[in-house]
C-alpha positions as CSV (number, residue, x, y, z in Angstrom):
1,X,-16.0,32.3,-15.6
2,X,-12.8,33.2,-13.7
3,X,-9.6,31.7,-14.3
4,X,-9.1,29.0,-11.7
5,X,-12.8,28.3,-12.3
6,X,-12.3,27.3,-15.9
7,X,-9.3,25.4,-15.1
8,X,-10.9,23.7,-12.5
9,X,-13.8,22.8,-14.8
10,X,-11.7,21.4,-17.4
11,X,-9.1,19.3,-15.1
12,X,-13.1,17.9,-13.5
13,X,-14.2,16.9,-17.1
14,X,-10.7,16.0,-18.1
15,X,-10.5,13.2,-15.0
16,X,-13.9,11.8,-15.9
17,X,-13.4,11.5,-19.4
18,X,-9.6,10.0,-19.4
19,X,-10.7,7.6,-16.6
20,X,-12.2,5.2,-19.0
21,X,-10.5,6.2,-22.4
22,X,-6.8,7.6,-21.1
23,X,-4.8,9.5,-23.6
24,X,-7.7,8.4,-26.5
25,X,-9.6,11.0,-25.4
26,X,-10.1,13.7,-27.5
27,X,-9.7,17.4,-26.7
28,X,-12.8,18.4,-28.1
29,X,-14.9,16.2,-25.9
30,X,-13.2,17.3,-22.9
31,X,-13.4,21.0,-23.8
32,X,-17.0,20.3,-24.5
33,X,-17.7,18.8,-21.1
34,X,-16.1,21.8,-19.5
35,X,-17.8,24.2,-21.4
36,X,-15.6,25.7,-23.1
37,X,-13.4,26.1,-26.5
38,X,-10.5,24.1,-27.4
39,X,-8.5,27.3,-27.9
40,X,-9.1,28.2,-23.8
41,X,-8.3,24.8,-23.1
42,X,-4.9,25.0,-24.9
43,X,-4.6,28.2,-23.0
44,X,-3.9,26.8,-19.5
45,X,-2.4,23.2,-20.9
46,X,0.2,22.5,-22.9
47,X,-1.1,19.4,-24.7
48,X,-3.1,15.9,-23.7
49,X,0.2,14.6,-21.8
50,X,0.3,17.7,-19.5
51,X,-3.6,18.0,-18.6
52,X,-3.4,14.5,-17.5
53,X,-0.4,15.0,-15.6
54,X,-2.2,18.4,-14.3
55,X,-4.7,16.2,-12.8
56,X,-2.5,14.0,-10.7
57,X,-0.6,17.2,-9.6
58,X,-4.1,18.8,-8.9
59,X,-5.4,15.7,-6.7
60,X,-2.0,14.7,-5.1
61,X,-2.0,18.8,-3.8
62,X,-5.5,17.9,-2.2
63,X,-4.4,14.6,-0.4
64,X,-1.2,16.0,0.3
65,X,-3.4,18.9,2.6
66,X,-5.7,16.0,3.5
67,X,-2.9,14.2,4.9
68,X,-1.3,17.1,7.0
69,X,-4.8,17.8,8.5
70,X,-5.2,14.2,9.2
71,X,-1.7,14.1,11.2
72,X,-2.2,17.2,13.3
73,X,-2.2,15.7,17.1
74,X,-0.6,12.6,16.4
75,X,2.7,12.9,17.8
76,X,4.0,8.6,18.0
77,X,6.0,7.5,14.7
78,X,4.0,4.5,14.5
79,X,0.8,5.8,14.6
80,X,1.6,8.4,11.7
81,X,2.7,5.5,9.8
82,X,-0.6,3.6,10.0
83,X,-2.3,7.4,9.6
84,X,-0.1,8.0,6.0
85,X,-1.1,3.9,5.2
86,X,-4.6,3.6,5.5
87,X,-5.2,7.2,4.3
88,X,-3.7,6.9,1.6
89,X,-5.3,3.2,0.4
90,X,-8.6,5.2,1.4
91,X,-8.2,8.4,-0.9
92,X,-7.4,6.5,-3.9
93,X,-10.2,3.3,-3.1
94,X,-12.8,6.0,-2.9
95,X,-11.4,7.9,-5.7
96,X,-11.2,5.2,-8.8
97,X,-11.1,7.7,-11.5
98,X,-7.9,9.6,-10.5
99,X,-6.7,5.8,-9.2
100,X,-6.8,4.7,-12.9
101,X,-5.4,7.9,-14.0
102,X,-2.8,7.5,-11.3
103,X,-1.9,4.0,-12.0
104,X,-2.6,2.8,-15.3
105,X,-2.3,6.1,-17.3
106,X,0.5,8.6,-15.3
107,X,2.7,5.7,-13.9
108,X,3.2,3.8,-16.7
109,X,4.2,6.9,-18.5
110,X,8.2,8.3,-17.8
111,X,7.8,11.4,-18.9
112,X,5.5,12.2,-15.6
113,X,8.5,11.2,-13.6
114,X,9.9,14.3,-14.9
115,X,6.9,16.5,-14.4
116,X,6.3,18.9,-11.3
117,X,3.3,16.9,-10.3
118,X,5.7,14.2,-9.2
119,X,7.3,16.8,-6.9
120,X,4.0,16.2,-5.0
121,X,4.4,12.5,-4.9
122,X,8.0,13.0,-3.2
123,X,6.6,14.9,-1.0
124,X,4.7,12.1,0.5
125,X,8.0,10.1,-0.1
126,X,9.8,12.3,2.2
127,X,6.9,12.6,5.3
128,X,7.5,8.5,5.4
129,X,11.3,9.3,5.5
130,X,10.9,11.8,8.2
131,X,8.4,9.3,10.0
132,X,11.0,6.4,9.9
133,X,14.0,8.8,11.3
134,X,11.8,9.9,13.9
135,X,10.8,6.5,14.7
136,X,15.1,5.8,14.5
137,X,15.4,8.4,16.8
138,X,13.0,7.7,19.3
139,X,13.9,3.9,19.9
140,X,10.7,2.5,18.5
141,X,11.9,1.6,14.6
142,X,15.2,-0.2,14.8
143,X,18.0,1.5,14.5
144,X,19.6,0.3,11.4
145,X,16.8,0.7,9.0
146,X,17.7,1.8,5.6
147,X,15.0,4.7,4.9
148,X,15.2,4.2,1.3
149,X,14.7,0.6,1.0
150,X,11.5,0.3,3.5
151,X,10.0,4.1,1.8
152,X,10.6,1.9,-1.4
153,X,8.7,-1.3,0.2
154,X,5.8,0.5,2.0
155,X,4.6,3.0,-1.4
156,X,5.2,-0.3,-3.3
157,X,2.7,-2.3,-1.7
158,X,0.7,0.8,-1.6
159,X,0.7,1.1,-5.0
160,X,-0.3,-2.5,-5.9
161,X,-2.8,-2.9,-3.1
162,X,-4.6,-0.1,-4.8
163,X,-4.0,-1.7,-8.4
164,X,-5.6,-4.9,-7.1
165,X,-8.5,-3.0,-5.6
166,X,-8.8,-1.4,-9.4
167,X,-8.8,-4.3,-10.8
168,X,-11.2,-6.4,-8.7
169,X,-13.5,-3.2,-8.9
170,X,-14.4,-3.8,-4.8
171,X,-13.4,-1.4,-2.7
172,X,-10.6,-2.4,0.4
173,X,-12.1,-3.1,4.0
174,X,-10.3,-1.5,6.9
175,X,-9.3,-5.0,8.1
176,X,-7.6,-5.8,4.4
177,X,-5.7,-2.4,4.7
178,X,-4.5,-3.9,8.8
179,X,-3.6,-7.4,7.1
180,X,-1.4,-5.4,4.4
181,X,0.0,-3.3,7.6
182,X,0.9,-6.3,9.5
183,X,3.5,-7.2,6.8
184,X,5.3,-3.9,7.0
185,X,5.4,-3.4,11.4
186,X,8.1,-6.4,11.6
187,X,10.4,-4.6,9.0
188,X,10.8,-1.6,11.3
189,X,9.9,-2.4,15.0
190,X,13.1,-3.1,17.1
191,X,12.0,-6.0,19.6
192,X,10.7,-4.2,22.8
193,X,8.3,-2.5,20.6
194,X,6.9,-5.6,19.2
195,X,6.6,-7.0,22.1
196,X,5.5,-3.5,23.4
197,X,2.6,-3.6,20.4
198,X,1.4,-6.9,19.8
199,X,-0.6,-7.4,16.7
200,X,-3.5,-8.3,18.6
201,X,-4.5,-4.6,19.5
202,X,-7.4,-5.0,17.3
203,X,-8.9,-7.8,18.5
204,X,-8.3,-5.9,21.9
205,X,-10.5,-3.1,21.1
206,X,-13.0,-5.9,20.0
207,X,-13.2,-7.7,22.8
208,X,-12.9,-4.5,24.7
209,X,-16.4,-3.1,23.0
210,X,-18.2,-6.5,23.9
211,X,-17.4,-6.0,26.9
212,X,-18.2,-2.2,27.3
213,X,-21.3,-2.3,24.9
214,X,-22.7,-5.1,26.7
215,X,-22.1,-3.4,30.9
216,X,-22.2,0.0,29.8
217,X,-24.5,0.3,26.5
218,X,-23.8,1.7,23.2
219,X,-24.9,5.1,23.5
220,X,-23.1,5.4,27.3
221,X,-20.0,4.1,25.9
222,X,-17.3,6.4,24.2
223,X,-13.9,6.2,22.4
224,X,-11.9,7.0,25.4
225,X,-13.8,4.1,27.2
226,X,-12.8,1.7,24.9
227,X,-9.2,2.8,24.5
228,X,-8.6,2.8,28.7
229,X,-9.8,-1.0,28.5
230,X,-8.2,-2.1,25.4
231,X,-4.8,-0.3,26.7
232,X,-4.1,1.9,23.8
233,X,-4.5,5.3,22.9
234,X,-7.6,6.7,21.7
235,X,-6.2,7.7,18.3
236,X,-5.4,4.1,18.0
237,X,-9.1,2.6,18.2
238,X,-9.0,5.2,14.7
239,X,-6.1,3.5,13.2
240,X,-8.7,0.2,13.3
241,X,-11.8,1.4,13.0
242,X,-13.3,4.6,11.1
243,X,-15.9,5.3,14.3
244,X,-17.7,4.1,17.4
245,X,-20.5,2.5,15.0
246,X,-17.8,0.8,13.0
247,X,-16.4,-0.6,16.3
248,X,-19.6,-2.3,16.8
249,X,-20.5,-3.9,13.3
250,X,-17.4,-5.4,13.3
251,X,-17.8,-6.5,17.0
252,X,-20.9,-8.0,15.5
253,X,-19.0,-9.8,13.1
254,X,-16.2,-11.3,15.1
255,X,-18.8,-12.7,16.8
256,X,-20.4,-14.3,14.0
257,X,-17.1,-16.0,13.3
258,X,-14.6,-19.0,14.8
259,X,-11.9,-17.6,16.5
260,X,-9.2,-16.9,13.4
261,X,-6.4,-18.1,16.2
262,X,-8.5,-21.5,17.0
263,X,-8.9,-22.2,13.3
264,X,-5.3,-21.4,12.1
265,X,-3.8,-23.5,14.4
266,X,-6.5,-26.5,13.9
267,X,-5.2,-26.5,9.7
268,X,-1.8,-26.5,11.2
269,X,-2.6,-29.7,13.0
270,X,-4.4,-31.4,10.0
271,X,-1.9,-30.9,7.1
272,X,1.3,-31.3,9.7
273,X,0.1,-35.0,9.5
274,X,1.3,-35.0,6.2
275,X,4.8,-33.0,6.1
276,X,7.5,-35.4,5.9
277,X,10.2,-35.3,8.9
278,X,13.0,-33.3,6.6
279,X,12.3,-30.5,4.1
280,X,14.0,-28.0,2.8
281,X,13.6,-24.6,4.1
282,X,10.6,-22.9,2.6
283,X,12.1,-19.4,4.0
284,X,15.4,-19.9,2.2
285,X,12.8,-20.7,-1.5
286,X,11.1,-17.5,-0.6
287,X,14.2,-15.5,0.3
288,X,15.5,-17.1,-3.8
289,X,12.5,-16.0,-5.1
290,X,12.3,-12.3,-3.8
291,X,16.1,-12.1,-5.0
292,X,15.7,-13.7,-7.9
293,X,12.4,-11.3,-8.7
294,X,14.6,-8.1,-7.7
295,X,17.7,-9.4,-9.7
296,X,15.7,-8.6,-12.8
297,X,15.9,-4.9,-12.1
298,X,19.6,-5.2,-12.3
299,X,20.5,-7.9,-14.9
300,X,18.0,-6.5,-17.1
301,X,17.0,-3.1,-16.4
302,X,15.4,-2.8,-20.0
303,X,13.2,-5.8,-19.4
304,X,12.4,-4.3,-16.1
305,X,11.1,-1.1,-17.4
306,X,9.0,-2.4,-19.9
307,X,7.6,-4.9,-17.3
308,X,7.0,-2.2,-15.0
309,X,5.8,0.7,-16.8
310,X,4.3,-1.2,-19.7
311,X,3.0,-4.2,-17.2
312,X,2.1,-3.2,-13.7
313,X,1.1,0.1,-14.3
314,X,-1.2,-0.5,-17.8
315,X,-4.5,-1.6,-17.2
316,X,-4.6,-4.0,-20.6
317,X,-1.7,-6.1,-18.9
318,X,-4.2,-7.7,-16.4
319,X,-6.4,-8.8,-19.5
320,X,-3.5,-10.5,-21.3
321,X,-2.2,-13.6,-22.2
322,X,1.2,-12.4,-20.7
323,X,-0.4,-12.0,-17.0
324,X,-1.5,-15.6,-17.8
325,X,2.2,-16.9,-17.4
326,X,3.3,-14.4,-15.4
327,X,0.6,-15.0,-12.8
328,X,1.0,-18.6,-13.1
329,X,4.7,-17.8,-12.2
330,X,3.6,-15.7,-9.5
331,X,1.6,-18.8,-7.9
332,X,5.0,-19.7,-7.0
333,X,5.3,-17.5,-4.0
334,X,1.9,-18.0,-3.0
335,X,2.7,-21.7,-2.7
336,X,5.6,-21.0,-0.8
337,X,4.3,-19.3,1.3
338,X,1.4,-21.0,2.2
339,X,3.4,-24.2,2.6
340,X,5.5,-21.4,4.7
341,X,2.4,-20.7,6.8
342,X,1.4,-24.7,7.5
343,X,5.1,-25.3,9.1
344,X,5.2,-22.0,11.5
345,X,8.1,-20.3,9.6
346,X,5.5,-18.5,7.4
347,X,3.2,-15.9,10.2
348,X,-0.7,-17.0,9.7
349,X,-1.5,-13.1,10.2
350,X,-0.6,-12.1,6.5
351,X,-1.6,-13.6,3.3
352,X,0.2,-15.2,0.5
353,X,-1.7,-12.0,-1.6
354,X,-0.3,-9.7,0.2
355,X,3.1,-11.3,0.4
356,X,2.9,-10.9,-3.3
357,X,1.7,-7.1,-3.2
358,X,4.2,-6.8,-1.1
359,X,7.4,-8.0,-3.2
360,X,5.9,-7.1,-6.3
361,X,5.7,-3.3,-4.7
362,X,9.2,-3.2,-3.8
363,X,10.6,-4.1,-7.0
364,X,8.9,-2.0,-9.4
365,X,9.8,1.1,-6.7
366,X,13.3,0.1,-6.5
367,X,13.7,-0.7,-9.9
368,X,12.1,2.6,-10.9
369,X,14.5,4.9,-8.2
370,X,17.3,3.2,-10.5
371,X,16.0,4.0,-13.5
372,X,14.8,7.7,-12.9
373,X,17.6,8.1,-10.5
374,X,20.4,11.4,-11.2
375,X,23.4,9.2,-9.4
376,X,22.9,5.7,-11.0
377,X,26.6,4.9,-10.7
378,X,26.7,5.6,-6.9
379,X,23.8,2.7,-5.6
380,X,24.8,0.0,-4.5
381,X,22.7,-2.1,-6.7
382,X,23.6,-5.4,-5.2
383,X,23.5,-4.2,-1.6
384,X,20.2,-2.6,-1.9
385,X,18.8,-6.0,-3.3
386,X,20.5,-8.0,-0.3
387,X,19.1,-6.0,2.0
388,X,15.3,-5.3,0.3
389,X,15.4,-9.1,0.6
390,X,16.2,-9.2,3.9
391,X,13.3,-6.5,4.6
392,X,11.3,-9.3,3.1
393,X,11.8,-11.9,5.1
394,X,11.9,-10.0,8.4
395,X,8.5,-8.9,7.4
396,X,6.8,-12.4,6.5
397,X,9.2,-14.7,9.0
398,X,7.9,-15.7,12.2
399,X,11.5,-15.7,13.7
């Protein structure tokens, strides 16, 4: 057995083992499963800590040539944003065993902040930065985006998107990974380009394949065909749907179903009977809650950390008494927002789950740049909060 075969075998046998025991499982067994001795083990690993670390370095190598491969031809800033998105959600959906690693058993551990496999995770940090700047530079991302707040948003909804998928044990629909996208477009688009790209350019391609499938036939009808008459680029229709046969189940399927538009604005009709004339602004709760939630970070930055690292990133925390409260508190937002939603300040394409992904995301990445940070004393702590908040609200108000 050559060398990078036996390492190969033992990071293999290491993932699949420390998936469902973490840093209880013992050397022996995972030596064992890879066939070979402890002492050869030992050889290529420093201890426990570093072969599990190995393993996210190992994996985030592979996605991280995945991802360049699945960017070659795609030239528009938005469209490699969606690309970096749902490819990323995908990989690790697919992938549950390093996701748990990933999650539950590397993230909630700080010394892997200061192992080389986080270099790799940067370097996913730093494509989104480029993407943004290009976007900046090319007039379709607004001009005065901070990079560092929306990099932080964007992997922090990434990174509790996948913790929920963990969690509920299902794996994420393409249309749940465009509901979690719609939240992050309004952060970044100036206003020609939402009004240039309307959310709607799914339900385009939709009614576009109806259309097509039904005059032209299935077989007869290609990608290109259905990109021409929806008015987007082909390597949109990909940003939607995986392939011409997903196109169609799920033209299938929004023909099984009311028209989402006709029904939202029907439940707007039936509770507005019952909103008195004068209330107080559900965006300005929202907007105190988000601060309030990222405030934590820097009025207690101890707290914080334990919450994060010892919270949202450890797997027991969703089976405590702890998440009880704290997702009873949580409720909170999802109230708000839905009572947000049934007024019109509130946009019916997002969800009150993902709103919560969403903030929840952005404060355990900012919070964490803070903490792991080499210039603590030059952030502006309280400017990066005001304006994360305002990222918030952009992305959720219908203003």
């Amino acid at each position: 057995m050559n060398i990078q075969t036996a390492r190969k075998r033992i990071l293999a046998s290491a993932e699949e083992i420390m998936a469902g025991s973490g840093m209880n499982a013992k050397i022996s067994h995972i030596a064992a499963r890879a066939g070979v001795s402890d002492s050869v083990l030992y050889h290529y690993f420093k201890n426990k800590e570093d072969l599990l670390f190995s393993i996210a370095e190992e994996r985030l190598r592979d996605l991280r040539d995945a991802m360049e491969e699945q960017l070659l031809g795609l030239s528009d800033p938005l469209s490699r944003l969606r690309k970096l998105f749902f490819f990323r959600l995908h990989y690790l959906d697919k992938n549950k065993n390093y996701g748990n690693l990933l999650m539950f058993e590397c993230r909630s551990n700080m010394a892997f902040y200061t192992h080389p496999a986080f270099s790799q995770a940067r370097w996913f940090m730093a494509l989104l930065g480029q993407i943004l700047k290009d976007g900046m530079g090319t007039g379709v991302f607004r001009s005065d985006l901070n990079v560092w707040l929306v990099r932080d948003a964007v992997f922090g909804l990434l990174d509790l998107a996948n913790i929920h998928h963990l969690l509920s044990e299902t794996t994420g629909s393409l249309q749940d990974y465009d509901t979690l996208f719609s939240l992050v477009e309004p952060m970044i688009l100036n206003s020609q380009s939402r009004e240039a790209c309307p959310v709607d350019k799914r339900q385009r391609i939709l009614r576009a394949a109806e259309t097509l499938f039904a005059q032209k036939g299935y077989e007869n009808t290609t990608i290109q065909d259905l990109a021409t008459a929806a008015g987007v680029g082909d390597g949109t229709v990909y940003d939607y749907f995986r392939n011409k046969e997903d196109v169609l189940f799920h033209t299938l399927k929004a023909g099984f179903q009311p028209s989402e538009h006709r029904k939202g604005f029907q439940a707007h009709l039936m509770v507005a009977e019952d909103v008195p004339a004068q209330t107080p602004s559900v965006l300005e709760n929202i907007e105190g809650f988000i601060r309030r939630q990222l405030l934590i970070g820097l009025i207690q930055p101890s707290f914080a950390k334990l919450f994060i690292v010892n919270g949202i990133f450890h797997r027991k925390f969703y089976d405590s008494e702890a998440f009880i409260d704290f997702n009873h508190y949580m409720k909170t937002l999802d109230q708000l927002v839905h009572t947000g939603q049934i007024e019109g300040t509130v946009r019916n394409t997002i969800s009150p789950e993902g709103v919560r992904l969403l903030v929840l995301g952005a404060f355990s990445h900012l919070t964490l740049r803070w903490l792991i940070s080499d210039k603590k004393t030059d952030i502006d702590k309280a400017g990066e909060i005001n304006a994360m908040t305002d990222l918030m609200i952009r992305s959720i108000s219908t203003d």
